[in-house]
C-alpha positions in Angstrom: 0.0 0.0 0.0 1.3 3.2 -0.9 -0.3 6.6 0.9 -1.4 9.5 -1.1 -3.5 11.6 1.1 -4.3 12.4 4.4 -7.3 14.3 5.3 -5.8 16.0 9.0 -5.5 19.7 8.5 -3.1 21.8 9.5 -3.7 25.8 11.0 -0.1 26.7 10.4 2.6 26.5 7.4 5.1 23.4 8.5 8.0 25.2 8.5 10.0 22.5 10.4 8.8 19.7 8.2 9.8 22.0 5.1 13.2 22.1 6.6 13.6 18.7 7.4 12.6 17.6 3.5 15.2 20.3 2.4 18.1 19.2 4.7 17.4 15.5 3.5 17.7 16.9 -0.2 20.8 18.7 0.3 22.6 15.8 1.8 21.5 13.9 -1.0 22.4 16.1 -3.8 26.0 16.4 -2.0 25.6 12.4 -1.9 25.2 11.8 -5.8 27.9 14.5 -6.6 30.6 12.6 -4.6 33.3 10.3 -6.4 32.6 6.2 -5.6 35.8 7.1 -3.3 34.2 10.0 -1.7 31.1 8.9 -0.9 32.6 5.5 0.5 34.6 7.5 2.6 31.6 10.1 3.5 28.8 6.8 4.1 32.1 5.3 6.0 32.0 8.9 8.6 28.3 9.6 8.8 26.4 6.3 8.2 25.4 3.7 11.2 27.8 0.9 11.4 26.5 -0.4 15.1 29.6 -2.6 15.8 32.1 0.6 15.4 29.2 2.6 18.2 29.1 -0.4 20.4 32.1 -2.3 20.2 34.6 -0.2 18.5 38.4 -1.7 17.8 41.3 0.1 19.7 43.1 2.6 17.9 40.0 2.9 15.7 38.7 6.4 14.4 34.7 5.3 16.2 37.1 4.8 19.0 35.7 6.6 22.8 34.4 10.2 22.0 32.0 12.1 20.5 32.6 11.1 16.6 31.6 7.7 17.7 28.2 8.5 18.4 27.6 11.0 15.8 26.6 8.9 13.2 23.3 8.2 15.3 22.2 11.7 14.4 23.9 11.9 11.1 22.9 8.6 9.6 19.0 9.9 9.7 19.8 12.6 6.8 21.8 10.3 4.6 19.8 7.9 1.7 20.5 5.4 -0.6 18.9 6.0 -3.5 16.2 8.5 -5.1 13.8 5.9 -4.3 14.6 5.9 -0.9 14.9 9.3 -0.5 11.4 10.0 -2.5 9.4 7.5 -0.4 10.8 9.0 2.5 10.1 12.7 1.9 6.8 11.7 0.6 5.9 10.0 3.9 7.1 12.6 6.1 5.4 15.6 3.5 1.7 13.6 4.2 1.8 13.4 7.4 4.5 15.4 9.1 2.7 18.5 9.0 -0.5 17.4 11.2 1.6 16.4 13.8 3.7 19.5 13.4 0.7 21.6 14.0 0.1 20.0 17.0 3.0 20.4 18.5 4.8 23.4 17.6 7.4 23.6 15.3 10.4 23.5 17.9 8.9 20.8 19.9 8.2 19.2 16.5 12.1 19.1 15.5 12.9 17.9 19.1 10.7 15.2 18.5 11.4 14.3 15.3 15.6 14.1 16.1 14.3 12.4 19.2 12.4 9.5 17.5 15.5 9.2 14.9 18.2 8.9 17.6 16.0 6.4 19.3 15.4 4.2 15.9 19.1 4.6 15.5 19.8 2.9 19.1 17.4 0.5 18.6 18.9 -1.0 15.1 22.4 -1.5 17.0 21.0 -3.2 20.1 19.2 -5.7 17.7 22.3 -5.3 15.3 25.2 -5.2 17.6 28.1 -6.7 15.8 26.7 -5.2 12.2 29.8 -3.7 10.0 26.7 -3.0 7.4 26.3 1.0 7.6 22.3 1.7 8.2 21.3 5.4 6.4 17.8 7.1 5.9 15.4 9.0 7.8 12.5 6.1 8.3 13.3 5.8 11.9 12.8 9.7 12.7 9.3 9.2 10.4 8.2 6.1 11.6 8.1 8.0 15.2 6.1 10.7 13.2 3.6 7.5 12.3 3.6 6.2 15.3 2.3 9.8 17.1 0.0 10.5 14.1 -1.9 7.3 14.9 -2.1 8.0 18.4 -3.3 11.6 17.6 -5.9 10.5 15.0 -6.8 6.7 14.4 -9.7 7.6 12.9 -8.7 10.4 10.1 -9.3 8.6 7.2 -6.8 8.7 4.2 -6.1 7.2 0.8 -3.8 4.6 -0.6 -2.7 2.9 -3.6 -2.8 -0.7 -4.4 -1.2 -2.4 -7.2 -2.5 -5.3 -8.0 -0.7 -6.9 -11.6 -0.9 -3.3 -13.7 -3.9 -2.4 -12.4 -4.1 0.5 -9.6 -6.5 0.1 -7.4 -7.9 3.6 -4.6 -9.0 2.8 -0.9 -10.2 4.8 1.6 -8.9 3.6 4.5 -8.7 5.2 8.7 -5.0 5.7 9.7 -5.1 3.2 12.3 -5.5 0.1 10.0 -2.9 1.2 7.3 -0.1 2.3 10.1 -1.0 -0.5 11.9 -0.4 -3.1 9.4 2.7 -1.4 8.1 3.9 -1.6 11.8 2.9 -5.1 11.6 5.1 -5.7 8.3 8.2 -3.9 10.0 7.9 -6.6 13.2 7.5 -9.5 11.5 10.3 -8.9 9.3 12.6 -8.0 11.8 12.2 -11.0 13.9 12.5 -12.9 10.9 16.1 -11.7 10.8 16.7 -13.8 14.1 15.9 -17.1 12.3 17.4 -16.1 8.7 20.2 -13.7 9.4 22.1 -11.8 6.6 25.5 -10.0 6.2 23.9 -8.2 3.5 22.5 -4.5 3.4 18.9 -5.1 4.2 16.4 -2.8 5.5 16.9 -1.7 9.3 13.7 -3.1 10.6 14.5 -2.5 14.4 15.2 0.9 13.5 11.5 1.4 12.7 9.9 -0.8 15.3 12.3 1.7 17.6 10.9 5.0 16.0 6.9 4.1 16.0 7.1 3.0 19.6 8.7 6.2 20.6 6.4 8.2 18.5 3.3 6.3 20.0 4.6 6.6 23.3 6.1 10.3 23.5 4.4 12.3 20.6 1.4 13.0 22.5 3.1 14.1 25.6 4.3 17.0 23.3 0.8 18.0 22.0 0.0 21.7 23.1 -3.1 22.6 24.6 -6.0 23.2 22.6 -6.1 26.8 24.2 -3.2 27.7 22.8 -4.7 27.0 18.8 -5.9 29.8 17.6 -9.8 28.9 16.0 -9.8 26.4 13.1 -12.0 27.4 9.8 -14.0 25.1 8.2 -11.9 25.9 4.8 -9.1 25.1 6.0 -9.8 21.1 5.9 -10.9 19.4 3.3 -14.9 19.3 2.4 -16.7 16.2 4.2 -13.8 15.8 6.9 -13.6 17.3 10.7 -10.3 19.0 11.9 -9.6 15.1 13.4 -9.5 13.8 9.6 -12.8 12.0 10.5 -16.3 11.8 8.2 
């Protein structure tokens, strides 16, 4: 399933989620201008490698010290691949800005980097002797999936499934297709315990990581409704309420 539209409106511009999509894209861009050499070397710095964080080798440049646990901050900006990065932006563009609203935009960051450093922790405890480097921001967005469904379970969106050539539109509440996505990103993780690989891989912990913190801190963030200033009907979109619901 593949989202396309959320129906949670927003009251103010999502300055911070702006930021975060540009930031991503300007690592990216400096990624895919980089010689094979260079960007070895730059995935080598900034990228996750959980056995250099947790069991680095003496004499080692992840040695003790604060360049050893930068890369749990740093990895979250870096990406593989257009496709990675376009999924990823897309995700955080649908349904960054609700969440954003709700919280402010400096809690909002704080939350976000939060949820990312959390995803990253979690992919080396399950990972710990990995010399694989883990990249992307789907930990720190997962976190934004995981508060978005404790916000608003009900708000309904649409997805796409393909099904052979043919596309097929549901309307769906945000609880079943979160849910099941979280579903996918468990099951496939502890599949990793019975079938392990020393190949690249997605960082399943790293997600299951991010949606729990999300679920569990995102709505200790969420301002008082006081401080909102009045939501107008046109601001949402015809049929819904300002909870996404019919």
């Amino acid at each position: 399933m593949f989202p396309l539209q959320t129906a949670v409106p927003s009251r103010y511009p999502p300055i911070a989620t702006w930021a975060l999509i540009a930031a991503n894209c300007a690592v990216f861009l400096v990624e895919v201008n980089l010689s094979p050499e260079q960007l070895d070397a730059f995935i080598a710095q900034f990228a996750l490698v959980p056995a250099d964080v947790l069991m680095p080798l003496p004499g080692s440049h992840s040695g003790p010290g604060p360049a050893a646990w930068l890369p749990i901050v740093t990895n979250m900006f870096l990406h593989g691949g257009w496709l990675h990065l376009i999924f990823n932006m897309w995700t955080l563009w649908l349904f960054g800005p609700a969440i954003e609203d709700r919280m402010g935009s400096g809690r909002y960051l704080a939350f976000y980097l939060g949820c990312g450093v959390l995803a990253s922790v979690s992919h080396a405890v399950f990972n710990p002797t990995s010399m694989v480097p883990a990249l992307g921001a789907s930990g720190a967005i997962a976190g934004v999936l995981g508060c978005y469904v404790r916000l608003f379970p009900l708000a309904r969106m649409i997805v796409l499934v393909p099904v052979l050539f043919l596309p097929l539109f549901f309307e769906l509440p945000a609880i079943i297709f979160v849910g099941l996505w979280f579903l996918l990103q468990l099951m496939q993780g502890a599949a990793e315990f019975f079938m392990p690989s020393g190949g690249g891989g997605i960082a399943w912990w790293a997600h299951v990581g991010g949606f729990l913190a999300g679920l569990a801190i995102g709505p200790l963030l969420h301002r008082p409704i006081g401080r909102y200033r009045k939501h107008y009907a046109d601001e949402g979109i015809l049929g819904f309420t300002p909870l996404g619901r019919r």
